[in-house]
N, C-alpha and C positions, 0 to 999 in steps of 0.2 A: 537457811542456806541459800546462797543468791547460784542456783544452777548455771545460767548465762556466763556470769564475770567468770566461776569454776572454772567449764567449758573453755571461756578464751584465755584466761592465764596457763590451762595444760598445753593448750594449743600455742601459745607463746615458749614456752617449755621446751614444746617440742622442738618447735622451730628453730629456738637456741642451739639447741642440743645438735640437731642435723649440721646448723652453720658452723658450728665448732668441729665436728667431724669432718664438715669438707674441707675446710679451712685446715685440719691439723695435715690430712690427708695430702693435699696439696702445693704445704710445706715439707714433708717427706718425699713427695716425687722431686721436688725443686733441690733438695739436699742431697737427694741421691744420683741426681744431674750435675751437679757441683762438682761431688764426688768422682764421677767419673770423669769430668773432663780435668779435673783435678791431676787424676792418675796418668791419664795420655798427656799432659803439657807436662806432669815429671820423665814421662819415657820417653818424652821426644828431647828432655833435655842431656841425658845421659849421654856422652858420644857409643855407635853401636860399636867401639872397637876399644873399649874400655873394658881391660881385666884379658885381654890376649895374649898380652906378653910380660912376662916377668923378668926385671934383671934381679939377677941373685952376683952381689957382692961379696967375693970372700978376704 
């Protein structure tokens, strides 16, 4: 059993693994920033006087 090569392939492992997390992590804040600006350029598009008045036709 080659200890050394073991040693750096977990450590390789690791390292993967951490950059996949910050990386997943990082795409979640970016989507959740999206999301929200999302949300405000739809309520900014609605007129605020939209649903105030109703005509009723009989």
């Amino acid at each position: 059993m080659d200890i050394p090569a073991l040693s750096m392939a977990m450590s390789m492992d690791r390292l993967h693994m951490e950059v996949s997390v910050a990386v997943a992590s990082k795409v979640m804040d970016t989507m959740e920033t999206t999301g929200e600006e999302l949300a405000e350029m739809l309520a900014a598009s609605i007129p605020s006087d939209l649903g105030q008045n109703i005509d009723v036709l009989v």
